[in-house]
C-alpha positions in Angstrom: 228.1 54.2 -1.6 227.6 56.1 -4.7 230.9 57.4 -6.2 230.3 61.3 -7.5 231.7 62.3 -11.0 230.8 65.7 -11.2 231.0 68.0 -14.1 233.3 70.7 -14.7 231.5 74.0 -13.4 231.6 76.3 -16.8 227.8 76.2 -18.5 227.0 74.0 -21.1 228.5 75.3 -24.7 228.5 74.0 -28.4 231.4 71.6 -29.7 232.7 71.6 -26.2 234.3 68.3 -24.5 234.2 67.3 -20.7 236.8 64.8 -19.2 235.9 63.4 -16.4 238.9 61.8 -14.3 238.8 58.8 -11.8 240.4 59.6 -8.5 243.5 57.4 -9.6 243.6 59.3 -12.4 243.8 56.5 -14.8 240.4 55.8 -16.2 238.6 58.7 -17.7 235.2 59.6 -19.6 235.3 61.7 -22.5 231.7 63.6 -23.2 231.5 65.7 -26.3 227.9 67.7 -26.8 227.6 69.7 -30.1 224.8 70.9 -29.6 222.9 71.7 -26.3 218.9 72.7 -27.1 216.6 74.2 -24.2 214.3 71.3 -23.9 211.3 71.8 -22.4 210.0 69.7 -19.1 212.3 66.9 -20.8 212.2 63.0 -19.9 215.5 60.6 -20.0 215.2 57.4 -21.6 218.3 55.2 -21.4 218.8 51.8 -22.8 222.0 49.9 -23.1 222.7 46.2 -24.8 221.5 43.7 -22.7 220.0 40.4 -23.3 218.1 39.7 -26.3 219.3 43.3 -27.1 215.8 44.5 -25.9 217.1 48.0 -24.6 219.0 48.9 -27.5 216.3 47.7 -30.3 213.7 50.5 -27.9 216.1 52.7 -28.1 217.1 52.6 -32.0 213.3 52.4 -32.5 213.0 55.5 -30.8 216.0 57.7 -32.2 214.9 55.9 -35.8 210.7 56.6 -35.7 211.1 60.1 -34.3 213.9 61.6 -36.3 215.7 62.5 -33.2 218.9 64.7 -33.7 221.9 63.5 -31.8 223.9 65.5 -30.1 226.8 64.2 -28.2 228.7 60.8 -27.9 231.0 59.7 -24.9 233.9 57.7 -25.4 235.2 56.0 -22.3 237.7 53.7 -20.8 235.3 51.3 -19.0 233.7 50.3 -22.0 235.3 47.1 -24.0 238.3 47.4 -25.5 237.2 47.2 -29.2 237.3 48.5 -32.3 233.9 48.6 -34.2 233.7 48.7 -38.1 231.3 50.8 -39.9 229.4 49.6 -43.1 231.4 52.1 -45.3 235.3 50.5 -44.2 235.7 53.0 -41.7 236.6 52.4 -37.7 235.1 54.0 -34.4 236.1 53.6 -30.8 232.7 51.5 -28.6 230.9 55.1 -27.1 227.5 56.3 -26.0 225.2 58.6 -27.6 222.6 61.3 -27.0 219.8 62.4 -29.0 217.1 64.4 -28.4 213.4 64.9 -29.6 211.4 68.2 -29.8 207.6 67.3 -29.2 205.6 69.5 -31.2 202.4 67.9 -29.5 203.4 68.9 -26.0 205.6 70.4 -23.4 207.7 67.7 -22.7 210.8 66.7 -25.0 212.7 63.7 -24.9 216.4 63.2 -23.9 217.4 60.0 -25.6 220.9 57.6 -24.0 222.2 54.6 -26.1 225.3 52.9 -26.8 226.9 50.1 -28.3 227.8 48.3 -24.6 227.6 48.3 -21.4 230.5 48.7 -19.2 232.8 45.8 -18.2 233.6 46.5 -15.2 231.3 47.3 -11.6 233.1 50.5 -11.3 232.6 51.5 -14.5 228.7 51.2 -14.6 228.5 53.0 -11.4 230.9 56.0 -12.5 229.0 55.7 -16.5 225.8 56.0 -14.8 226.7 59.1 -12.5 227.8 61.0 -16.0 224.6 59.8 -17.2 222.7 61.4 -14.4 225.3 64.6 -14.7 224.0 65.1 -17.7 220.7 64.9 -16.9 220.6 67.4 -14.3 222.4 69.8 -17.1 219.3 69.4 -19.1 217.0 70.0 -16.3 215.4 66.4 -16.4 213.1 65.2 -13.6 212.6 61.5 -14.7 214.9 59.2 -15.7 213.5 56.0 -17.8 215.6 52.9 -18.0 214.4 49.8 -20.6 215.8 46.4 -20.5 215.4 42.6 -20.9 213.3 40.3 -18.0 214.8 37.0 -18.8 212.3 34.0 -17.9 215.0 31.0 -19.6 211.6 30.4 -21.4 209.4 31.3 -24.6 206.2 32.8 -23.5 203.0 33.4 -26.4 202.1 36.6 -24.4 205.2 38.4 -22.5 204.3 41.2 -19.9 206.2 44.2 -19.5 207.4 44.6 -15.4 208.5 47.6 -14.2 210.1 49.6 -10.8 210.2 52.8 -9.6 211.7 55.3 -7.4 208.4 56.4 -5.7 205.2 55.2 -4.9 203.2 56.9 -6.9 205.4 56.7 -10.2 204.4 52.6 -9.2 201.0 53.0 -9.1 201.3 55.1 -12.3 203.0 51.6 -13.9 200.4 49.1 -12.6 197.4 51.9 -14.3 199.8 51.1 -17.3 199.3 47.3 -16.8 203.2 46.8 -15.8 203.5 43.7 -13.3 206.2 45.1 -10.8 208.9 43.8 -9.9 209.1 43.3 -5.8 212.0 41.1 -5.3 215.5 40.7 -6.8 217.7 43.0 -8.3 218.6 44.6 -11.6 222.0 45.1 -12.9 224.5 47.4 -14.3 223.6 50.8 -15.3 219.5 49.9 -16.6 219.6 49.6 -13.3 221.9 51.5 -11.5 220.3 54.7 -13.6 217.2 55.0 -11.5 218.8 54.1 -8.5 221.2 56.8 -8.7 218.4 59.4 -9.8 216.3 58.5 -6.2 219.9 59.2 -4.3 220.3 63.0 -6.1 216.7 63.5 -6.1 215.4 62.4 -9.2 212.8 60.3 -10.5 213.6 57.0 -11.9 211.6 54.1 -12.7 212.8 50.8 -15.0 210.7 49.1 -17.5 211.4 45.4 -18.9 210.1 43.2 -21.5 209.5 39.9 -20.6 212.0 37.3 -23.3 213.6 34.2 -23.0 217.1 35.7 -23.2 217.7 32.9 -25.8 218.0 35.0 -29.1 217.6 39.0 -29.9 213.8 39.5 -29.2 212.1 42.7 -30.9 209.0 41.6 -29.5 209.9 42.4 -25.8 211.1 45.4 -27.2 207.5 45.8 -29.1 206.0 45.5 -25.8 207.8 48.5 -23.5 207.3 50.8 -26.7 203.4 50.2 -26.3 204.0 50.9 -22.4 205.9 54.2 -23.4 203.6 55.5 -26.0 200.5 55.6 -23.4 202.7 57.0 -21.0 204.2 59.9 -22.9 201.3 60.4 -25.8 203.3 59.2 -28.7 202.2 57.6 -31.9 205.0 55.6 -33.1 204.8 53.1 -36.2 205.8 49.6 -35.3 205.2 48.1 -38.1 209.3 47.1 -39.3 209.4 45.6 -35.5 206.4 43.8 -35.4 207.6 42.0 -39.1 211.2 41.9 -37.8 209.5 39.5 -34.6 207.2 37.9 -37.2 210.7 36.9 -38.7 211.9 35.6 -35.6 209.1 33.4 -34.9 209.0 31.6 -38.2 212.7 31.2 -37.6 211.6 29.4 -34.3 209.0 27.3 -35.6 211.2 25.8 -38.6 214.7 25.4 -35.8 211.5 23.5 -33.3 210.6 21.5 -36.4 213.5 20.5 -37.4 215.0 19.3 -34.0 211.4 17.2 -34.1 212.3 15.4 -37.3 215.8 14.8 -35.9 214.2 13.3 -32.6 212.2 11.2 -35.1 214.8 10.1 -37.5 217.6 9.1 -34.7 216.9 5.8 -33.9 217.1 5.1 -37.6 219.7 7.1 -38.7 223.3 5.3 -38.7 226.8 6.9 -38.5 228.9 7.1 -41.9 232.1 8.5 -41.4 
């Protein structure tokens, strides 16, 4: 059963703040818009830290490449209790963010969720995730699009992206996009309670993964969604700083395989001196 967490009733205004109160009135969620544009037919994409960090490097790419304009963060209770230090000496409570993105090439904007964590605990992602789609609904989204990590345990030379959606045809749209779709197990916390929760109120939702090892942060699974988004929403993004960054990480690969070979080799003649 979904647990509703639903906005105060007053329109959306600039520098306003919304808290949002559990029913035992201990944990809360504090959302603080400065800004709130008229976006036009806009689409949701949410990604949160997961493995490899494959949501959040989309994500970054995304808010980064575009020049999208942030405006709003959420501070909440469910996420970890920690304090975060920022490259000038300064210190910031673990929140959420929204940006948006005015496409001049067409009628459909971008709304843009991030964050530095996911929440810690089950009740959190599912009350997190109902603000998410709150706010959603307050922009007048119709599709919600969650990214993440599809962890094999293993290195693969050619990762797929796999994908799942809310309705048929939104899966037939990811198979024309050459996204393998997932038909069995489950996928967690808010990537995936996101587009769960947007089928339940209405919404469309569909969840796209990069295939990675879960071993190590992996731009290149993130590489691979950003391709699958850019034919899907007509963007031309420059990938060029993530396709060196998981250049880097393969050379760093090759040289840690290496050298675990020349250990294997050099063991049985190797003696202990202590």
């Amino acid at each position: 059963m979904s647990i509703k967490t639903p906005l105060r009733s007053h329109s959306l205004v600039t520098k306003q703040s919304w808290r949002l109160k559990s029913p035992n009135m201990q944990e809360s969620i504090d959302l603080h818009l400065t800004e709130t544009p008229q976006l036009r037919n806009p689409i949701m994409i949410v990604g949160l830290p997961d493995s490899g960090r494959v949501a959040k490097i989309v994500l970054d790419h995304l808010i980064k490449t575009l020049k999208a304009v942030k405006i709003g963060y959420l501070y909440s209770e469910y996420l970890p209790p920690r304090l975060l230090m920022t490259p000038d000496g300064q210190v910031d409570l673990m929140k959420h963010e929204i940006y948006y993105w005015v496409n001049k090439e067409s009628q459909v904007d971008l709304l843009l969720y991030t964050g530095d964590a996911q929440p810690i605990l089950p009740e959190g992602a599912f009350r997190l995730s109902e603000a998410v789609i709150d706010l959603a609904q307050k922009f007048g989204v119709n599709l919600i699009v969650t990214v993440g990590a599809f962890i094999t345990g293993r290195m693969v030379d050619k990762p797929n992206v796999y994908g799942a959606a809310s309705e048929t045809a939104l899966v037939n749209e990811l198979k024309e996009l050459d996204v393998k779709i997932i038909d069995s197990g489950a996928v967690t916390w808010m990537n995936g309670l996101i587009p769960g929760l947007a089928k339940v109120r209405n919404m469309k939702g569909l969840f796209l993964s990069g295939e990675t090892s879960g071993f190590m942060v992996d731009p290149r699974a993130a590489i691979i969604i950003l391709r699958v988004l850019t034919r899907k929403l007509g963007l031309d993004l420059d990938m060029s700083e993530l396709e060196k960054q998981a250049g880097d990480v393969d050379i760093a690969l090759k040289k840690a395989a290496a050298g675990e070979r020349f250990g294997a080799d050099q063991s049985n003649k190797s003696e202990y001196i202590g």
